[in-house]
C-alpha positions as CSV (number, residue, x, y, z in Angstrom):
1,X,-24.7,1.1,-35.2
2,X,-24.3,4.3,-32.9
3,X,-27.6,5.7,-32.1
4,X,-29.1,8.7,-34.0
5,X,-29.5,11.9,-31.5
6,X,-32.9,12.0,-32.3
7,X,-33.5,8.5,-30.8
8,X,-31.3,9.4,-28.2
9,X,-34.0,11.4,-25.7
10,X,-31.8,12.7,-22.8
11,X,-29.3,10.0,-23.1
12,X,-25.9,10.7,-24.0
13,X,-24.7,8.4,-27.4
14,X,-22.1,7.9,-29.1
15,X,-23.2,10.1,-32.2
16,X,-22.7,13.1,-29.7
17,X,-19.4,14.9,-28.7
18,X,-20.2,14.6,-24.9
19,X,-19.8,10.7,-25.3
20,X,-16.1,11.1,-26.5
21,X,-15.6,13.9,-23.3
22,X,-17.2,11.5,-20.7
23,X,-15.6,8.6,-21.9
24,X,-12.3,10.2,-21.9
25,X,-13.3,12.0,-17.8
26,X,-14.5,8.7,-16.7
27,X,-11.1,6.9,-18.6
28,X,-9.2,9.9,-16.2
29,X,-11.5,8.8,-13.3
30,X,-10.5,5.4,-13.2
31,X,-6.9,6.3,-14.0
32,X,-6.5,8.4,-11.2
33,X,-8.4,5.7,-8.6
34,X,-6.7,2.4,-9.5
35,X,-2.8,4.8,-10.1
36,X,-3.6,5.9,-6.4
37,X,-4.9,3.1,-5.3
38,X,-2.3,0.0,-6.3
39,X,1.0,2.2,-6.7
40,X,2.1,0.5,-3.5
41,X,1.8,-3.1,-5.0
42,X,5.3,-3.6,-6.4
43,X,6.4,-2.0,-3.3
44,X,5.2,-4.6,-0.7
45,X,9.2,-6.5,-0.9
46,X,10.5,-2.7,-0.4
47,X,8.2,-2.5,2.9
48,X,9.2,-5.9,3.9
49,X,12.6,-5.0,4.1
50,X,12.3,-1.2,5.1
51,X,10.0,-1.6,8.1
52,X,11.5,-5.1,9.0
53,X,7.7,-6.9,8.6
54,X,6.1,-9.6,7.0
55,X,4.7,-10.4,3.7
56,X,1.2,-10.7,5.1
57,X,1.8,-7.2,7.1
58,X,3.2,-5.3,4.0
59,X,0.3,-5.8,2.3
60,X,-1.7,-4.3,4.7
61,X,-0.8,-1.1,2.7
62,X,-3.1,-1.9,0.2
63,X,-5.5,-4.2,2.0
64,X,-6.7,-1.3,4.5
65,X,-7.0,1.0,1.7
66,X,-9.3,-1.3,0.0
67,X,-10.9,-2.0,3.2
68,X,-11.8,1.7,3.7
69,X,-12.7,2.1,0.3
70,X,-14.9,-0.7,-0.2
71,X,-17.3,1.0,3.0
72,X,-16.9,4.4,1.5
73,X,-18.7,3.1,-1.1
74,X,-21.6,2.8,0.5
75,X,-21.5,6.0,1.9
76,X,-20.5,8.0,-1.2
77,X,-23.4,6.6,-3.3
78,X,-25.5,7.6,-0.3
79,X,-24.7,11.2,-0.6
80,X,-24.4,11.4,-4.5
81,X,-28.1,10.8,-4.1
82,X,-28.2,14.0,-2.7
83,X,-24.6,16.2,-3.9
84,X,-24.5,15.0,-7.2
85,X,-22.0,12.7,-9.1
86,X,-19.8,15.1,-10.6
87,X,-18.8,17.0,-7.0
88,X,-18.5,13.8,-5.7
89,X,-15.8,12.1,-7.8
90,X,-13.8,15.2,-8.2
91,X,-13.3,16.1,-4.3
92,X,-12.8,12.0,-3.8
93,X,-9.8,12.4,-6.2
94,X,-8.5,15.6,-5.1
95,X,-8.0,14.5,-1.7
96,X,-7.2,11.2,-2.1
97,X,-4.3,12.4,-4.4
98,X,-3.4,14.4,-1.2
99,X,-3.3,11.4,1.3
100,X,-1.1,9.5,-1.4
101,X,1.8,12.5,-0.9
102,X,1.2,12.4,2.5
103,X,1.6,8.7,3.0
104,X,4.6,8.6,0.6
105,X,6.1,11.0,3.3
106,X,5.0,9.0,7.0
107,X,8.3,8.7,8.7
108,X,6.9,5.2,10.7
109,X,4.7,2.0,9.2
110,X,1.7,3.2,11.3
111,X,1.7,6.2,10.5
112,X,1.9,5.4,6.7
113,X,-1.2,2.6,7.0
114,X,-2.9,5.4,8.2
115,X,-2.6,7.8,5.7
116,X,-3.3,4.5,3.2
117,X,-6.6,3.9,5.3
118,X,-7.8,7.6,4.8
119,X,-6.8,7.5,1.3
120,X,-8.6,4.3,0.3
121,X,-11.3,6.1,2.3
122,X,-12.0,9.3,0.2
123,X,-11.7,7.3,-2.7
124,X,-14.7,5.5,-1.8
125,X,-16.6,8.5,-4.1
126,X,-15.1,7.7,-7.4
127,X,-15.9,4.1,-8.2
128,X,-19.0,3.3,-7.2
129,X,-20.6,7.0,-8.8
130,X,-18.4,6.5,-11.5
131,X,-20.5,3.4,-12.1
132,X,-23.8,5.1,-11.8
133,X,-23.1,8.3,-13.9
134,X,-22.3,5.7,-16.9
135,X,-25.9,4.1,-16.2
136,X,-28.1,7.1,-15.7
137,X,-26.4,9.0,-18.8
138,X,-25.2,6.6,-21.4
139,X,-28.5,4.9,-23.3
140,X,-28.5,1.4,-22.2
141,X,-28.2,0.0,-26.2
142,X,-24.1,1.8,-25.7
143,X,-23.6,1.2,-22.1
144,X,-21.6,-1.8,-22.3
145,X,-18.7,0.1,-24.6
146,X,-19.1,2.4,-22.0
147,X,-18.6,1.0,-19.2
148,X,-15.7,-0.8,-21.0
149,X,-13.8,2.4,-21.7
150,X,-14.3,3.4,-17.8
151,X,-12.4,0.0,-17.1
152,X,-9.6,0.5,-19.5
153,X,-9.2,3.6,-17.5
154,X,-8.4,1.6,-14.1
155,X,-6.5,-0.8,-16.2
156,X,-4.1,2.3,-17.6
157,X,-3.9,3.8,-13.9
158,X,-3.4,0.7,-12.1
159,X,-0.3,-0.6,-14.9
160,X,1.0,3.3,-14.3
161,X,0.8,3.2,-10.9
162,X,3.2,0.1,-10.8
163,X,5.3,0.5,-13.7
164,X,5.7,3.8,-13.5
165,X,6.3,3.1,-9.1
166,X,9.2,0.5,-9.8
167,X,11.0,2.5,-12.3
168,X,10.9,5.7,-10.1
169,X,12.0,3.6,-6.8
170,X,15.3,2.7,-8.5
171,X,15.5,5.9,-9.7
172,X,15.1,7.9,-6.8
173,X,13.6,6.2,-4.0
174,X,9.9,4.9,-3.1
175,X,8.4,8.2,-1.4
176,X,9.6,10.4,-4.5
177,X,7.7,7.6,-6.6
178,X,4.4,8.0,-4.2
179,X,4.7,11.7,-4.5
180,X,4.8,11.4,-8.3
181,X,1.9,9.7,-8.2
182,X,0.2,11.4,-6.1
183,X,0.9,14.8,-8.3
184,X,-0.4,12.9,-11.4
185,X,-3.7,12.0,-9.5
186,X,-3.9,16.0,-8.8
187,X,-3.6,16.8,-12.6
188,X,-6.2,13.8,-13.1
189,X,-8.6,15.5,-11.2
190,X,-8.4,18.8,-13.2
191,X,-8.9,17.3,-16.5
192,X,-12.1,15.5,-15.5
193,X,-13.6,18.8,-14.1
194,X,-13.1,19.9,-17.5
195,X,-14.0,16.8,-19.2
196,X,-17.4,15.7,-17.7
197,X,-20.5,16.6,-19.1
198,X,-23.0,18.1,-16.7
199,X,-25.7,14.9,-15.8
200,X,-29.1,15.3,-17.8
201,X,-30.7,12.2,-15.7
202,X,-29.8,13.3,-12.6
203,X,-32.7,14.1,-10.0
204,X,-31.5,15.7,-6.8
205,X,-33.0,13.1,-4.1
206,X,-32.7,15.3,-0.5
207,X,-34.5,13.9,2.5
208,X,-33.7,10.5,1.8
209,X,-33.1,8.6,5.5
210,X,-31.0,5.9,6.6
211,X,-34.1,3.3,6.7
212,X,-34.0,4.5,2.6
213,X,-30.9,3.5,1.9
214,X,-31.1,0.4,3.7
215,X,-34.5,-1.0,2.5
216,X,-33.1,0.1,-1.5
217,X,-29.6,-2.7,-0.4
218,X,-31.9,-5.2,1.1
219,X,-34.3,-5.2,-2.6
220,X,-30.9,-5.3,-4.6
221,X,-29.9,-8.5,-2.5
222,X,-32.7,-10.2,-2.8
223,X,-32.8,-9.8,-6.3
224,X,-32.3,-13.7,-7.8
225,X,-29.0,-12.5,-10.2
226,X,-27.4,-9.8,-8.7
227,X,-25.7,-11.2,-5.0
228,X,-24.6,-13.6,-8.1
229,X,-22.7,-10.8,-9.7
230,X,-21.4,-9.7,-6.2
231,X,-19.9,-13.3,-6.1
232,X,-17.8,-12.9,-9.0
233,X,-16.8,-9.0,-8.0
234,X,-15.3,-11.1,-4.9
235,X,-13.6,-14.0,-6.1
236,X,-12.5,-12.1,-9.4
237,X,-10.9,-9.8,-7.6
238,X,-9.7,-11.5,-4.6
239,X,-7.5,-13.8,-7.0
240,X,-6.2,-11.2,-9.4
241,X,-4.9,-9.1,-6.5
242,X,-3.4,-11.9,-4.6
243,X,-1.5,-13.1,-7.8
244,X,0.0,-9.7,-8.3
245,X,0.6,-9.0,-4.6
246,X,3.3,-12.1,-3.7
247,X,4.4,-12.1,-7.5
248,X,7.2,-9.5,-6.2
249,X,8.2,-11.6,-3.5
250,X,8.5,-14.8,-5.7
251,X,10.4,-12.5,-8.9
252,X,12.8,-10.5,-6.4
253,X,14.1,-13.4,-4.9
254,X,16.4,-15.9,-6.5
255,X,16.7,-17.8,-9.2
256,X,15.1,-14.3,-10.6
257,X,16.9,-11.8,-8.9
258,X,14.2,-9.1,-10.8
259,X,14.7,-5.6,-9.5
260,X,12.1,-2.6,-9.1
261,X,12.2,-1.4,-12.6
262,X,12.0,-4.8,-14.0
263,X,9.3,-6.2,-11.7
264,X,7.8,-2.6,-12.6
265,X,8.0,-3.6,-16.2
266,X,6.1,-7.2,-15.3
267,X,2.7,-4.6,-14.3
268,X,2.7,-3.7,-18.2
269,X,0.5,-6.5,-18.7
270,X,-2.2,-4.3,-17.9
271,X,-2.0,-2.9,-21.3
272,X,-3.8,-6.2,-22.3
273,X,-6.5,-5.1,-19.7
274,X,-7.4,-1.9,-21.6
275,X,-7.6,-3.7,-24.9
276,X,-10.1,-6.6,-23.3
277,X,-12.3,-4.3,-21.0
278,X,-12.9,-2.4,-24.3
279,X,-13.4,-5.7,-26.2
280,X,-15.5,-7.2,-23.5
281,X,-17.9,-4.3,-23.1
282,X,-18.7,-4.4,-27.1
283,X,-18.8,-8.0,-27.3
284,X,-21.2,-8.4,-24.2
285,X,-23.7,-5.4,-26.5
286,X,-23.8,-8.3,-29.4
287,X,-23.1,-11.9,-27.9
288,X,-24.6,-11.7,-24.3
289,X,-23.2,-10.8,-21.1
290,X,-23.2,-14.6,-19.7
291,X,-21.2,-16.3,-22.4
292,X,-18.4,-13.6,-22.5
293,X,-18.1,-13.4,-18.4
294,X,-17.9,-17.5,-18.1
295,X,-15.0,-17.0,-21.0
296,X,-12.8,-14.2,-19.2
297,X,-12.9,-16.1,-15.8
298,X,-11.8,-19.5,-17.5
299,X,-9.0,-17.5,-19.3
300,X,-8.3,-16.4,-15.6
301,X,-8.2,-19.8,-14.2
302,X,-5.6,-20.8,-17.5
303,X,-3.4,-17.9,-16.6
304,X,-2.9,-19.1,-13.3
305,X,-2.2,-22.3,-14.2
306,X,0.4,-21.0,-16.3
307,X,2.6,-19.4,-13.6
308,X,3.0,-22.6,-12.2
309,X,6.4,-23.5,-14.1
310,X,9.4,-22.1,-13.1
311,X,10.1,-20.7,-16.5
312,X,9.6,-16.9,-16.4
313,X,8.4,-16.6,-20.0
314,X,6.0,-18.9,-19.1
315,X,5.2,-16.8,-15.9
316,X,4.6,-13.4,-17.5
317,X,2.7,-15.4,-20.4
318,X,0.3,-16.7,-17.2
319,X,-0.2,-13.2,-15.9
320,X,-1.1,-11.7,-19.6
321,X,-4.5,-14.7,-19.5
322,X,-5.0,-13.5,-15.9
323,X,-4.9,-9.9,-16.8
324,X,-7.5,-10.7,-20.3
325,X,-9.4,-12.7,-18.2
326,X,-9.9,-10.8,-15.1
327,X,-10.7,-7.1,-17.0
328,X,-12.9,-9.0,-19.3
329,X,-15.0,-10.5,-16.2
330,X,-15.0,-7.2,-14.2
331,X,-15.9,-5.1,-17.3
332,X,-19.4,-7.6,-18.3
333,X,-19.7,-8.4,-14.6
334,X,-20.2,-4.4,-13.9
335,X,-21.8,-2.8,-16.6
336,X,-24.3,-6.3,-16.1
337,X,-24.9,-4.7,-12.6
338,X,-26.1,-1.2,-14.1
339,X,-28.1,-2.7,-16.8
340,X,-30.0,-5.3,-13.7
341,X,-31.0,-2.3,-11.4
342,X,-33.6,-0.9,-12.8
343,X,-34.1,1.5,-10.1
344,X,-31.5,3.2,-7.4
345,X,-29.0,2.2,-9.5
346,X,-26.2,3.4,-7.1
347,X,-27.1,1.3,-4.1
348,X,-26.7,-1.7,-6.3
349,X,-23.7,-0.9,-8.0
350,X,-22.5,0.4,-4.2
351,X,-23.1,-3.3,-3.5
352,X,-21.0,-4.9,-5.9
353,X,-17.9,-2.6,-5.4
354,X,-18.2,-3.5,-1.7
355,X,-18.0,-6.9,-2.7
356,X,-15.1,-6.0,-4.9
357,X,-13.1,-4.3,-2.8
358,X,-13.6,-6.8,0.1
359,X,-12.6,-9.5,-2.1
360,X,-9.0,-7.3,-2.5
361,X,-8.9,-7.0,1.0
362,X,-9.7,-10.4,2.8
363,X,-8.4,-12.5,-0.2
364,X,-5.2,-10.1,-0.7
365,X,-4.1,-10.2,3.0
366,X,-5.2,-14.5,3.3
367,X,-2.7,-15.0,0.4
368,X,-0.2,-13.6,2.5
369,X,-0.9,-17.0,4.7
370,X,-0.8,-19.2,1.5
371,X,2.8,-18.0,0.3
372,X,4.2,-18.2,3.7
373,X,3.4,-21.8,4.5
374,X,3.0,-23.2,0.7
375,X,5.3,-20.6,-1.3
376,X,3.6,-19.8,-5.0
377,X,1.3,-23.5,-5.3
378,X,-0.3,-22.4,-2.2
379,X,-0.8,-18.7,-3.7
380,X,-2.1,-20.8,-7.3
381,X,-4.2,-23.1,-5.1
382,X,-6.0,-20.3,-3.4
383,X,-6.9,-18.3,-6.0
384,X,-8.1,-21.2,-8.0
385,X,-10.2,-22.2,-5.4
386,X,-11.5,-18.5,-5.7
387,X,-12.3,-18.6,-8.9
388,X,-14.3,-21.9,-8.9
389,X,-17.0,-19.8,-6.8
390,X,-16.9,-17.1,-9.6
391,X,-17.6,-20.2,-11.8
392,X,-20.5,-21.2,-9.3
393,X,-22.3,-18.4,-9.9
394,X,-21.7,-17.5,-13.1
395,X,-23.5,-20.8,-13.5
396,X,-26.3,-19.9,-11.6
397,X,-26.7,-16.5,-13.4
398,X,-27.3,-18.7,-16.7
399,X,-30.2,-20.4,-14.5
400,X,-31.7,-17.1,-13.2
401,X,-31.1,-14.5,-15.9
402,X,-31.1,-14.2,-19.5
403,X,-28.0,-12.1,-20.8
């Protein structure tokens, strides 16, 4: 039952109007980061061949940008401390959008990994006080549908940002498909400064010093459940980005033959993920959070398993569980984060998306290894092997929290 306003205090419910308009900002938010962020994923084969590099080196295009972005975190939820959340996310999308044209336009590969570094880098503000917003202003009874909505938001922008990339590259050609992007980021950004709802909980922090910041991480880490939940932001992660990353390799080549458009097509899975993020973030409000995260990384663990035959039916079929599974993790395994962190709130959640993003980053790029000497077993093995440590400490969360 949505709570009355009266009951509400300064928190925003969803008996209010300014639920529907932040939930629709942050749904923008996330759209616009993960769009950004992943529209270079189907294009890894394209690299391959246009720069005459490896698998492993092509995905550097993303790796770097999740490298970057995963220590702007840590930065960004520093200064939203002092700037606010709102400024913060709306000049991280803005110029991130920027970057993306600019990188869709880098006439050699250095030059483009370095606009993809910068980009991943101003990013850095929109997760991680996109997080924290949600926590300090939705009441904590609601946060889980919540947060749930803010994921369905990265799942619509990161199946945009790769259907929407493939179908534009055989249409006109791989820049014009970044710049597209990149424009729809810009418009993004407009309707969330329009959208958002000015913070009610928000207290202005200035003078806060480095030995702050630092001593607020160390508390979060040596809380017993937490570095548990930064486990599964890792391994989660890690295997659902290494899946989708030599997926294109294995569908473009023979006996598929798959072009852009239709590998594209493949990323529309993630429509699944904004259904089961939703669902997730509900179900975790009535059933606990621990039951519903150990389901969506099993379901994870099937879909993998699934992509093993050589039957493509059964392949896309594998990536639909993987896709359920991994948005129902992430979307319990974060809003679990805000709901643990009882105080400074953004350092903690900082912590997890570092964890997140790394897992992208190092497991991502290592895949690259696993497909080049073991072809798409090695790439199941290895993210199998990932998710068993997600299992690990799910496990030990049941031990060391109740949900």
């Amino acid at each position: 039952m949505p709570l009355a306003p009266a009951d509400a205090g300064t928190f925003i419910t969803r008996a209010s109007p300014a639920y529907r308009r932040a939930g629709l900002a942050l749904f923008l938010a996330g759209f616009a980061t993960f769009s950004l962020l992943y529209c270079v994923q189907p294009l890894l084969p394209v690299f391959s061949h246009q720069f005459g590099i490896g698998a492993a080196s092509s995905s550097l295009s993303l790796s770097l940008s999740t490298s970057a972005l995963a220590v702007a975190i840590l930065l960004a939820a520093a200064l939203s401390e002092r700037l606010g959340r709102r400024d913060i996310m709306a000049l991280s999308m803005m110029l991130s959008a920027v970057l993306n044209i600019a990188a869709a336009w880098a006439p050699v590969w250095p030059a483009l990994l370095a606009a993809r570094m910068a980009e991943g880098f101003v990013l850095g503000g929109v997760p991680a006080v996109a997080m924290t917003y949600l926590a300090e202003e939705i009441h904590p009874r609601e946060l889980g549908l919540a947060m749930g909505l803010y994921v369905a938001g990265t799942a619509f922008g990161g199946m945009i940002g790769r259907v929407g990339t493939g179908i534009l590259t055989d249409a006109f050609s791989w820049r014009a498909a970044m710049t597209i992007i990149g424009a729809a980021g810009l418009l993004a950004a407009l309707g969330f400064l329009a959208l958002l709802p000015p913070s009610r909980n928000f207290i202005r922090r200035a003078g806060l010093n480095a030995r702050h910041h630092l001593a607020s991480w160390a508390r979060h880490l040596r809380d017993p459940a937490l570095p548990a939940l930064y486990a599964i932001g890792f391994t989660v992660m890690g295997s659902f980005v290494t899946l989708f990353n030599y997926a294109g390799y294995r569908l473009m080549a023979p006996p598929y033959n798959l072009d852009q458009t239709r590998l594209g097509l493949l990323f529309s899975v993630y429509v699944f993920g904004i259904v089961s993020s939703s669902v997730a973030g509900a179900l975790s409000d009535r059933m606990g959070r621990g039951s519903v995260l150990t389901a969506g990384i099993l379901i994870m663990g099937t879909g993998i398993m699934l992509t093993l035959p050589h039957a493509l039916p059964c392949i896309f079929l594998g990536i639909v569980f993987l896709t359920i599974g991994f948005f129902t993790a992430h979307a319990v395994a974060s809003g679990w984060v805000g709901h643990r962190a009882r105080i400074d709130r953004g350092h903690a959640t900082s912590l997890y998306l570092l964890a997140y993003y790394l897992g992208s980053s190092i497991a991502g790029s290592v895949g690259g290894w696993w497909w080049t000497g073991l072809g798409w077993n090695g790439v199941a093995g290895f993210t199998l092997l990932l998710l068993a440590g997600a299992l690990a400490a799910a496990a030990w969360l049941h031990r060391v929290a109740r949900s």
